[in-house]
C-alpha positions in Angstrom: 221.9 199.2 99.2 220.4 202.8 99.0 217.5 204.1 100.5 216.3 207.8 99.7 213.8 209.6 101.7 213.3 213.7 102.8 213.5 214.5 106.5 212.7 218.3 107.7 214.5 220.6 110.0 212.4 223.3 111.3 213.6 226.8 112.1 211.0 227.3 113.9 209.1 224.9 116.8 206.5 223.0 115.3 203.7 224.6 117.2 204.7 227.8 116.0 204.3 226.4 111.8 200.9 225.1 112.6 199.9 228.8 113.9 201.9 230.0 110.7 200.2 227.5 109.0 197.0 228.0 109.7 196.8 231.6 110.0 198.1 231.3 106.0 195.0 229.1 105.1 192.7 231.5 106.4 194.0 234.6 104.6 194.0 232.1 101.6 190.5 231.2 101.7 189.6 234.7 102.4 191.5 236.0 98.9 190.3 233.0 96.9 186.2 233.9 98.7 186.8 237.8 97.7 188.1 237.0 94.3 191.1 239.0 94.6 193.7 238.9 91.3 196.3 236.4 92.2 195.4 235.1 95.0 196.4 231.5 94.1 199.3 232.4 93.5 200.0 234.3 97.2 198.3 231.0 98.9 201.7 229.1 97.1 203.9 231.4 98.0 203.0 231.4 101.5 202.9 227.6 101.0 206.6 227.8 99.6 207.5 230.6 102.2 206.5 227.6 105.1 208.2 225.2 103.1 211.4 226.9 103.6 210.9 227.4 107.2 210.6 223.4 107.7 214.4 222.9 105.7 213.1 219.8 104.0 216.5 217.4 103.1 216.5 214.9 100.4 218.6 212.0 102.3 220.6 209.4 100.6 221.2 206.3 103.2 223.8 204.0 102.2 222.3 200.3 104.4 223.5 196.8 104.9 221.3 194.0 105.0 221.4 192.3 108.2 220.7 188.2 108.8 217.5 187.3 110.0 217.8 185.5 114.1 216.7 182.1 113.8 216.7 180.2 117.3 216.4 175.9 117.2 215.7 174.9 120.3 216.4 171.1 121.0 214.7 169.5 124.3 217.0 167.4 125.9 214.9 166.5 129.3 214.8 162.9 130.5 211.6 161.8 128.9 213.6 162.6 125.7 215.6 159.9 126.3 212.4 157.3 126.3 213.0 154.7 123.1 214.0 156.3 119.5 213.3 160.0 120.5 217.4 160.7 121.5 217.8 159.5 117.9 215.0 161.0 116.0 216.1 164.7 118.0 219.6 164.3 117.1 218.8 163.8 113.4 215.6 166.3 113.2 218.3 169.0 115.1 221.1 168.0 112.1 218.3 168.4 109.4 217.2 171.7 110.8 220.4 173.4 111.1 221.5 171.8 107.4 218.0 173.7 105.7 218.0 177.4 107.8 222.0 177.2 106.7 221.4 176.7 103.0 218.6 179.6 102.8 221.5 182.0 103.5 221.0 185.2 105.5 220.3 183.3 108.6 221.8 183.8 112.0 221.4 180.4 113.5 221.1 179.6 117.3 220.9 176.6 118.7 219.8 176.3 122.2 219.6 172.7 124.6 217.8 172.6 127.1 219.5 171.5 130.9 218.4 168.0 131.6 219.7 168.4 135.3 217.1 171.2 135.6 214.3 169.2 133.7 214.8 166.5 136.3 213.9 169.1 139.3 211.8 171.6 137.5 209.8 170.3 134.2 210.6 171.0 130.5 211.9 174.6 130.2 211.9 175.1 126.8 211.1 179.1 126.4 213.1 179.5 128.8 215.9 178.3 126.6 214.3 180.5 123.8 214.0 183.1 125.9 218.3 183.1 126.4 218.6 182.2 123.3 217.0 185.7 121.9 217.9 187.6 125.0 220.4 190.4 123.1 217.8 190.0 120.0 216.5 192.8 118.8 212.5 191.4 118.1 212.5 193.1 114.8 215.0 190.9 113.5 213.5 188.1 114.8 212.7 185.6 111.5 211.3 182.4 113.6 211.9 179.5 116.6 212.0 175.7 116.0 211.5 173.3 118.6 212.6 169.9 118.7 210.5 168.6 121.3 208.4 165.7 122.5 205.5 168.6 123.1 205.7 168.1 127.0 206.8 171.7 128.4 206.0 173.3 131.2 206.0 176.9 130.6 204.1 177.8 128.0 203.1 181.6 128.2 199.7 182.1 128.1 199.7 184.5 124.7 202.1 185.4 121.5 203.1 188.5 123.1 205.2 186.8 126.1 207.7 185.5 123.4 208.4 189.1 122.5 208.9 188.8 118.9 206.5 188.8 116.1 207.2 185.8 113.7 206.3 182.0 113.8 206.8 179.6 115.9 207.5 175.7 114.6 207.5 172.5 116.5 208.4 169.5 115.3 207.3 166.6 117.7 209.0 163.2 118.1 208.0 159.8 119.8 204.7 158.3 117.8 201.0 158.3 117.6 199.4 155.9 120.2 202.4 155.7 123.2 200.4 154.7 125.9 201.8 155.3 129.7 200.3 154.0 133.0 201.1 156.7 136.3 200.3 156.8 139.2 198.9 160.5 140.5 199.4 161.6 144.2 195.5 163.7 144.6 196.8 164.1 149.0 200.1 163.5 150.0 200.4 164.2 153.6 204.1 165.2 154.9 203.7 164.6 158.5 202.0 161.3 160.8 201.5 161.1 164.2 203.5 157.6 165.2 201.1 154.9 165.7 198.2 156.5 163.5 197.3 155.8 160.0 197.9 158.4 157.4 195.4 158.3 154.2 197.1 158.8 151.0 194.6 159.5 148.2 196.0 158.5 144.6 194.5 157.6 140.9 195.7 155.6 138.5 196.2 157.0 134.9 196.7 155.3 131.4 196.8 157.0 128.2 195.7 154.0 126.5 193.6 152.0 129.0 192.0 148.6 127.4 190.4 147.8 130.9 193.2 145.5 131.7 193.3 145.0 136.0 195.4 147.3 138.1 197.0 145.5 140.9 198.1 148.5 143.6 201.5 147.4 145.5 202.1 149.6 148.4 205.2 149.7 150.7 206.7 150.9 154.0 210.1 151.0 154.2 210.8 148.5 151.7 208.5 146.0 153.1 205.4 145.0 151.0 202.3 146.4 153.6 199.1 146.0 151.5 198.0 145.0 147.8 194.8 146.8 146.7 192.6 146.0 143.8 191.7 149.1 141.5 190.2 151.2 138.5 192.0 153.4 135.9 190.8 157.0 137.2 188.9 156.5 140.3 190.4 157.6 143.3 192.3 155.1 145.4 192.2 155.8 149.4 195.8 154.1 150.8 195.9 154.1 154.7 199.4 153.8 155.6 200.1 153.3 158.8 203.3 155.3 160.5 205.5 152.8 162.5 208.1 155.1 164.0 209.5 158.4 164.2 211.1 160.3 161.4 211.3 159.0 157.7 208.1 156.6 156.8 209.1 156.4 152.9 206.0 155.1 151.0 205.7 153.4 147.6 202.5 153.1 145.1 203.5 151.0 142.6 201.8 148.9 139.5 202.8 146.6 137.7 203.8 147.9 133.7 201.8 147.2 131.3 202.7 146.2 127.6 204.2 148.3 125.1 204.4 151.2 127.8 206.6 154.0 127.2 208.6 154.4 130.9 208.0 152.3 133.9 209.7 155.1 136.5 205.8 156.7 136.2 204.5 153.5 137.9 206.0 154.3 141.2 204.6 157.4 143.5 206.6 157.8 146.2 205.4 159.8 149.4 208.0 160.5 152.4 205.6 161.0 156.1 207.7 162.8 159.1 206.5 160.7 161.6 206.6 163.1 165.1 205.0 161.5 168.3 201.7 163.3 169.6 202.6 163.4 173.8 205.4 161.1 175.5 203.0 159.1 178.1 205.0 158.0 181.1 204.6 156.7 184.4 207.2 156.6 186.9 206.6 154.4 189.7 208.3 155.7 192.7 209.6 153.3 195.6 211.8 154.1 198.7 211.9 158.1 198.3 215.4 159.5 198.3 217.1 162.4 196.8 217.1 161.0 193.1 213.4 160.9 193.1 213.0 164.7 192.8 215.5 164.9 189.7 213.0 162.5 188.0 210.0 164.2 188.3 211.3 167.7 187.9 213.4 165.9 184.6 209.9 164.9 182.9 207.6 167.6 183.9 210.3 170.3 182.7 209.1 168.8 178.9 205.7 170.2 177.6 205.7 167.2 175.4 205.8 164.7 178.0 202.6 163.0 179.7 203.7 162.3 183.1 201.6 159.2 185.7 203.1 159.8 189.2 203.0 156.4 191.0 204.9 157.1 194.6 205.2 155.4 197.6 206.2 157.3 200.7 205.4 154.7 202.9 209.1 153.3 204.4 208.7 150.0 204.7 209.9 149.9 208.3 206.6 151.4 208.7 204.9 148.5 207.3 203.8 146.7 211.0 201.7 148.7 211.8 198.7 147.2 210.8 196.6 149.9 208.5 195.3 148.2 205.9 197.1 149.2 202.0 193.6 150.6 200.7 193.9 153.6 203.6 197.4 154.4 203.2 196.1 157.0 200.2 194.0 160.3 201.3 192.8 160.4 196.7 192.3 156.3 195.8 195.0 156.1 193.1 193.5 153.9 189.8 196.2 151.3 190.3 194.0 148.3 188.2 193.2 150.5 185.8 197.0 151.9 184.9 198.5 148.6 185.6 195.7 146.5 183.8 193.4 147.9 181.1 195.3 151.4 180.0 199.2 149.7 180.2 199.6 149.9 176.7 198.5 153.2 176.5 201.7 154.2 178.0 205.1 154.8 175.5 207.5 154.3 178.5 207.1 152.7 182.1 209.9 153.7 184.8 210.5 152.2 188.1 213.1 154.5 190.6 213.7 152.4 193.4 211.1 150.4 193.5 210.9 147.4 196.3 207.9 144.4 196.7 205.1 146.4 199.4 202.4 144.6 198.4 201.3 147.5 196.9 201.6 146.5 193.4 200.4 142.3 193.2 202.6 140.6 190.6 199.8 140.4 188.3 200.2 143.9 187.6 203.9 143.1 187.0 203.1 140.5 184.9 200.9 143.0 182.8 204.4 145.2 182.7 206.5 141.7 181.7 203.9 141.1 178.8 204.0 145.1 178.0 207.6 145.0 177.2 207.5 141.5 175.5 204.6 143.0 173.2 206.7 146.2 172.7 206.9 148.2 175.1 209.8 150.3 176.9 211.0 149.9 180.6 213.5 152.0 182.6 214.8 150.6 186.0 216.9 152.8 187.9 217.8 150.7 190.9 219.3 150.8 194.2 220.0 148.6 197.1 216.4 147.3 197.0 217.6 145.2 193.8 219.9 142.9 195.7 217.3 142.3 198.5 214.3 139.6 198.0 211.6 142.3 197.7 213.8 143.4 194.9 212.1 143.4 191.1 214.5 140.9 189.9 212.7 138.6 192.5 209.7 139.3 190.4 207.6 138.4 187.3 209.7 142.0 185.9 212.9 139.6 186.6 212.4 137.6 183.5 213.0 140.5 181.3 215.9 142.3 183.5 219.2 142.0 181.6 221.1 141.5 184.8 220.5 139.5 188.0 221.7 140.8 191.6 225.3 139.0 192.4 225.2 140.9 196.2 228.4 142.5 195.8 227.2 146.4 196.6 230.2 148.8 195.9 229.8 152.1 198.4 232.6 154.4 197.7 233.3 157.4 195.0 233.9 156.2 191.4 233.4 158.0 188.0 231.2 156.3 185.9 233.1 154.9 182.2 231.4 154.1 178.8 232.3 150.5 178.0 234.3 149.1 175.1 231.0 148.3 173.9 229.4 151.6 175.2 231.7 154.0 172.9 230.2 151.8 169.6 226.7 152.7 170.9 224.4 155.3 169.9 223.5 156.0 173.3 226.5 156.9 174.8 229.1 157.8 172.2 230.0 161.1 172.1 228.5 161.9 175.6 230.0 165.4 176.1 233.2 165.1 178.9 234.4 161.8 177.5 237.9 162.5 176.2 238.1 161.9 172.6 241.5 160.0 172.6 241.3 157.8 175.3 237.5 158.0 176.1 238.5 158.7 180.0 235.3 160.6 181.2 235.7 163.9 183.1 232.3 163.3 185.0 231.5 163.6 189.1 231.9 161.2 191.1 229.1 158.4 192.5 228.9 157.0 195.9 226.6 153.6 194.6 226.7 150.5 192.3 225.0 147.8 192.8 226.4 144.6 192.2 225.0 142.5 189.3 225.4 139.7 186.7 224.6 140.9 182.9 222.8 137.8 181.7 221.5 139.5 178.0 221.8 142.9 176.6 224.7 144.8 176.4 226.3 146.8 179.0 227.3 150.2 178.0 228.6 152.0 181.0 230.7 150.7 183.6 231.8 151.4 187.3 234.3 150.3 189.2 236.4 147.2 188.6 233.9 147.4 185.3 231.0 146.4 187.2 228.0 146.9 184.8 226.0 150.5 185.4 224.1 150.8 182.4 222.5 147.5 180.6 220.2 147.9 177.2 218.4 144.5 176.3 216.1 144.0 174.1 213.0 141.4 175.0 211.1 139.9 172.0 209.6 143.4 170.5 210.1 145.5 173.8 213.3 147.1 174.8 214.7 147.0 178.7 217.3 149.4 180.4 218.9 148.4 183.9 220.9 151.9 185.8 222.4 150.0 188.1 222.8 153.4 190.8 220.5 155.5 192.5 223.0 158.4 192.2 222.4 160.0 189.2 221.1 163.5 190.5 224.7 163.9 192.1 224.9 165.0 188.1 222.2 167.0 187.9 222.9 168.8 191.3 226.0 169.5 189.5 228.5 167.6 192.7 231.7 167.4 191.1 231.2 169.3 188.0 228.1 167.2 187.1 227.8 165.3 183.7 225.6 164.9 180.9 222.5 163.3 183.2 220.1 164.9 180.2 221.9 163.8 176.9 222.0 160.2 178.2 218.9 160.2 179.9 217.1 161.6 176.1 219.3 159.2 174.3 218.5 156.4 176.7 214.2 157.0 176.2 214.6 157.5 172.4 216.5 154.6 172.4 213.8 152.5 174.5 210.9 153.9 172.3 212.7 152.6 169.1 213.6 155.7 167.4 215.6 155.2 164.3 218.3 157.2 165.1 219.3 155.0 167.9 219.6 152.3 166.8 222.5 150.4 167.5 222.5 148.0 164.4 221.1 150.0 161.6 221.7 150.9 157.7 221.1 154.7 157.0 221.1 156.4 153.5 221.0 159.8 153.0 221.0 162.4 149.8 222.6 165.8 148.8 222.1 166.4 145.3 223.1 163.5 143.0 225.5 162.7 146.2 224.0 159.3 148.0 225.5 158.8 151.6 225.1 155.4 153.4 226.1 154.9 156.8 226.2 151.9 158.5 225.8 151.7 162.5 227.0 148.4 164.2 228.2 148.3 167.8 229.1 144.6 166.9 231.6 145.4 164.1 231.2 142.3 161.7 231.4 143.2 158.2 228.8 143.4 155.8 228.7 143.6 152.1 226.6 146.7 151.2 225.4 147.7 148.1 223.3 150.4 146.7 220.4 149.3 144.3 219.5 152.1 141.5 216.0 152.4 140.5 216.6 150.7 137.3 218.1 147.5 139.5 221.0 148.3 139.3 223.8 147.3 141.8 227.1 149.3 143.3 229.0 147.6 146.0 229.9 150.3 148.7 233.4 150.5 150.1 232.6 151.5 153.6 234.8 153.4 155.3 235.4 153.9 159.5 235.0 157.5 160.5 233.9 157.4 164.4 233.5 154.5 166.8 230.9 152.1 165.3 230.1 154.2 162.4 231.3 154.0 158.8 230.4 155.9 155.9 230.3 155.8 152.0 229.6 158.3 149.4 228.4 157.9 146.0 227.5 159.9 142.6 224.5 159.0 141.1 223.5 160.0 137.2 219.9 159.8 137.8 217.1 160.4 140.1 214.8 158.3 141.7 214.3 155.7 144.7 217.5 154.3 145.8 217.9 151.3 148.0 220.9 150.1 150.5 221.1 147.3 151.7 223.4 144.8 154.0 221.1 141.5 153.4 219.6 142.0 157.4 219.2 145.9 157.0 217.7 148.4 153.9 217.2 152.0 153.7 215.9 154.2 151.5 216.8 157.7 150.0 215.0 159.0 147.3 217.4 161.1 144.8 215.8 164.8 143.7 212.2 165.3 143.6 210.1 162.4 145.3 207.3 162.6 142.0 209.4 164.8 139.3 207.0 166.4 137.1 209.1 165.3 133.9 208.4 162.0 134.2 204.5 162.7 135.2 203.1 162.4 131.7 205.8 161.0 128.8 203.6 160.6 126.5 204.3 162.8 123.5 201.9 164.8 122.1 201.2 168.0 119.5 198.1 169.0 121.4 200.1 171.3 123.9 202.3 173.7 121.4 199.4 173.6 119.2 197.1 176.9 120.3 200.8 179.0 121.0 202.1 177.8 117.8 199.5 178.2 115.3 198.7 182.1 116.8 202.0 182.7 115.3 201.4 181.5 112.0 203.5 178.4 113.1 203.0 174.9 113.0 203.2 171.8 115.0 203.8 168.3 113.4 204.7 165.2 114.2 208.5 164.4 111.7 208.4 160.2 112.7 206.2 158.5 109.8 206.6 155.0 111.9 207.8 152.8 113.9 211.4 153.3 114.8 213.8 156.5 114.5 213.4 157.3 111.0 212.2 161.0 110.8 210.6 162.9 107.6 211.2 166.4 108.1 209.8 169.6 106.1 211.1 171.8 103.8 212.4 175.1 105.6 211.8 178.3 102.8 211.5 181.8 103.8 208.7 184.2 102.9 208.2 187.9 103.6 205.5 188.8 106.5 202.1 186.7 106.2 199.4 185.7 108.5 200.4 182.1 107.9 204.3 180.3 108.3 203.3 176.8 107.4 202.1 174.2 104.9 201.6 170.8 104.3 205.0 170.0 103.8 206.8 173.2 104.4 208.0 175.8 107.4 208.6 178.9 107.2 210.6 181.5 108.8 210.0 185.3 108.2 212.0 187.9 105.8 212.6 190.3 108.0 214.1 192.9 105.4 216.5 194.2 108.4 219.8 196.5 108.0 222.3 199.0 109.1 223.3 202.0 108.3 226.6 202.2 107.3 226.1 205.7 105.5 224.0 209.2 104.7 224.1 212.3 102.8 221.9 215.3 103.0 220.7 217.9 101.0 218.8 220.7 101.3 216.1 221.5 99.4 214.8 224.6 100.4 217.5 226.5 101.4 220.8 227.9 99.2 220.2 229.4 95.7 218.0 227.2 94.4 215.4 227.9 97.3 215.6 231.6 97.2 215.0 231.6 93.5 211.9 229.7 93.5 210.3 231.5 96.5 211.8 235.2 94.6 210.1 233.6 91.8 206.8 233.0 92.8 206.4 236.4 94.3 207.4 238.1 91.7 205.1 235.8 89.7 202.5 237.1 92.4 203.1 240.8 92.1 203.2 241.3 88.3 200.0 239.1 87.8 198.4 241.3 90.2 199.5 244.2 88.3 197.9 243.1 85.6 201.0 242.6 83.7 200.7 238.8 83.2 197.3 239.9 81.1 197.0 240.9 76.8 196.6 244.3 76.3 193.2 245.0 73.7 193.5 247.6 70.8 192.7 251.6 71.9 189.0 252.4 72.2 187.8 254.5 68.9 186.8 258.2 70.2 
């Protein structure tokens, strides 16, 4: 193809012929105004004279058409996969390709868009158009078509963020009337204070609501904790109360309704931290001794903790004397009201060495008793006081001691051992100085046991001759520990080398106050990607068939595998995300895969409404290709026309004729300059001189004299 057209080369700066230029019109006009022979025919020669000063070319281009860019681009998120629309895209991308091919001069791309990303970030189709076109040049840009069900989630706000001018087509699949019932999180809190109700404000959508009853299903954990009763769009106030610390997963679910599109969209899923607010203690102090100071400096050293002081410093040798208990304090300590009314209030009760004075009646130990049994935590750290008959075993608090006295006191240096039982437990496996081949510990040494019987509960640490040092029981909803030594500051004075006095001691609370972590028969499920992790925790050791239950119902049996004393561990790839579920058939956790509420399966319903404005600025269009039910598709005709306000008819697309090429060739010539220049410009001034001379004029016949 050849393309002609002049192009000038000045001699001179353009600036320079505009002065020449104009400076020639004036002295024109003034010849023409004055009437001076010939002056027309100066003004052209000084035209000419600038002419040849601007070296116009005649060029000859020698171009090849180039292919107008055509990019498809076929949405392959999850909510494409929802009934016929994987069928209807797969033929509507087929019938696509098959029509921009047969117009010919069409450079095709098709694009798909990442279904892993559309699972954690939306729809992305321009950003698939956008890579697509990316080495593009826009003026070669003929068109996009999208196959799509219309839900995308970055739409640019105008025609000029695509960054080409030409139309854009979409052509929508799923049908008219898909109706879908979600659930929509208005306040999600992330974080609970333990023991406190968390509000959760929600609505319930349908696309298609016929007034049918929404039953409201919500869950802790698994475990059903409330049904409520509510209205398609009014807002729904869930109070869900947190149990423990750490995960709280909760679920909003409703039942699906008929014909709906996706029933994932029915479950909201909200995961609370719970954190505790203070740690509220009271450490009741009996016969003082060196360990006392370790205690108090141990829970006073924590800004989170809460600490009640209860000491004794009366010796009980003292006790004959005859002043009565009420004077023995200078400040009246509120002893009915912590033991009686505000003993609940507390998250953890301690006695160090505590003997029967009379100074606490047994109906305030009672009260403790029924604390524990209601669910509540106790910590006794004894001494020789627990063998005696003023000892608390010989009290209400001995019905919920794991251990009775058996009188056999041990005085002499030992080193404290985790039990058989102990290196299974969450509390003390691992305790840094325990050798990790044999378990020998390299801890100081103790002076103390005291001699006792475990009747329930589990005893984790052992001292000499394996006398029991360190019982856990658990009483109805409460949790007990027996330290069966007063010693324990020898550690944290450091005697011997020390040991690891605040690991076990943290480890030992937690453990009392129920958190998750310790527990030492438990079911945990965690996620790293599309990689599920279940671990299973048993100081026991029977075996358990475990399975992991997709969000579709779907069952895997886990092959569990031991990694570390009590623990064993499976891993799993998922293909989907969502609300997983392990579980043992005592124990279930929960772990939901990628985003808790993914924003692709928000809204599946399709629809032409959001493409619409973008496409039809274009001069695009946005139609629906199913006719019916099912995956047939009727698809328009695909023609090209050359540039036009509008891309679209009633049963056509259309892509622009973008009339690109290359240069593959040129030739120049001069038109001004050579012989042929010189001639004319000769020419006219010659032309210019004689007709001034008057030679250009007839001469008349000689005047008669």
């Amino acid at each position: 193809m050849s393309a002609w057209s002049i192009a000038f080369s000045p001699f001179l700066p353009w600036p320079a012929l505009y002065a020449l230029a104009a400076a020639a019109l004036v002295v024109s006009v003034a010849l023409v105004w004055r009437g001076v022979r010939g002056a027309w025919l100066r003004a052209l020669s000084m035209a000419l004279l600038l002419l040849g000063l601007c070296d116009p070319n005649l060029v000859q281009e020698n171009r090849r058409p180039l292919k107008d860019i055509v990019a498809v681009v076929v949405d392959r998120s999850e909510s494409q996969d929802i009934g016929e629309r994987p069928q209807q895209t797969d033929k509507a991308r087929d019938e696509v390709e098959a029509r921009l091919k047969a117009l010919g001069n069409v450079d095709l791309r098709v694009v798909e868009t990442s279904r892993e990303e559309s699972e954690t970030e939306g729809t992305k189709l321009f950003a698939a158009l956008r890579s697509a076109l990316a080495d593009a040049p826009p003026e070669r840009v003929g068109g996009a078509v999208m196959i799509t069900d219309g839900d995308t989630h970055d739409i640019p706000q105008s025609p000029a963020a695509l960054g080409f001018n030409a139309p854009l087509h979409a052509l929508i699949t799923g049908h008219e009337g898909e109706r879908q019932r979600r659930i929509e999180l208005v306040e999600a809190p992330r974080y609970g204070i333990v023991g406190k109700d968390q509000v959760i404000v929600a609505r319930v959508l349908d696309s298609a609501d016929h007034g049918e009853p929404v039953k409201l299903t919500v869950r802790r954990d698994g475990e059903t904790i409330a049904e409520m009763d509510a209205k398609v769009g009014e807002r729904i106030d869930v109070r869900a109360p947190i149990d423990h610390p750490g995960p709280n997963v909760i679920e909003l679910e409703v039942a699906p309704v008929e014909n709906e599109l996706a029933a994932d969209s029915n479950r909201a899923v909200v995961n609370i931290e719970g954190v505790r607010d203070k740690l509220r203690v009271l450490l009741v102090s009996g016969k003082p001794h060196p360990g006392e100071r370790m205690w108090r400096n141990l829970l006073k050293s924590d800004a989170n903790v809460d600490l009640v002081h209860f000491t004794i410093l009366r010796p009980p040798e003292k006790g004959s004397d005859g002043t009565p208990i009420n004077e023995l304090s200078l400040i009246a300590f509120p002893v009915a009201d912590l033991f009686g009314r505000r003993i609940k209030d507390f998250d953890l009760i301690i006695f160090d060495r505590y003997a029967q004075q009379s100074i606490l009646p047994y109906v305030y130990l009672e009260n403790i008793a029924n604390y524990v049994r209601d669910g509540g935590a106790l910590l006794m750290a004894e001494g020789p006081e627990f063998s005696t008959p003023d000892g608390l075993y010989y009290s209400p608090l001995g019905a919920i001691s794991p251990a009775e006295p058996s009188g056999d006191d041990v005085e002499g240096p030992y080193r404290a051992k985790v039990s058989e039982d102990g290196l299974r437990h969450p509390v003390t496996r691992g305790l840094s100085g325990l050798d990790a081949n044999n378990g020998e510990p390299s801890w100081g040494r103790w002076f103390r046991i005291v001699g006792a019987r475990p009747t329930t509960g589990v005893a984790v640490m052992s001292g000499p001759d394996d006398k029991p040092l360190l019982v856990l029981s658990r009483v109805e909803k409460g949790r007990v520990a027996l330290l069966l030594s007063d010693q324990m500051w020898l550690w944290a004075r450091g005697y011997d080398g020390g040991g690891p006095y605040l690991d076990l001691l943290r480890r030992l609370a937690h453990w009392l106050m129920k958190e998750p972590d310790l527990e030492e028969e438990a079911l945990r499920a965690s996620a790293k990607g599309r990689e599920v992790t279940v671990e299973r925790q048993s100081v026991t050791g029977a075996a358990r068939e475990t399975y992991l239950v997709a969000p579709n119902g779907n069952k895997t049996k886990l092959d569990l595998t031991p990694y570390a004393p009590g623990l064993s561990r499976a891993h799993v790839s998922v293909d989907r995300f969502g609300l997983y579920r392990a579980e043992d058939g005592e124990h279930v956790a929960l772990v939901n895969v990628g985003q808790e509420n993914p924003l692709e399966m928000q809204d599946v319903v399709s629809t032409t409404e959001k493409l619409k404005p973008l496409a039809e600025a274009t001069g695009g269009t946005v139609r629906r290709i199913a006719a019916g039910p099912g995956d047939a598709i009727v698809m328009p005709r695909v023609v090209g026309l050359n540039p036009s306000p509008s891309y679209g008819g009633g049963d056509y697309i259309g892509i622009k004729r973008t009339g690109s090429s290359e240069l593959i060739g040129a030739r120049s010539t001069s038109l001004a300059s050579g012989f042929f220049g010189l001639a004319l410009l000769l020419g006219m001034v010659t032309l210019a001189w004689v007709s001034e001379s008057g030679g250009l004029r007839r001469r008349g016949p000689p005047a008669e004299g």
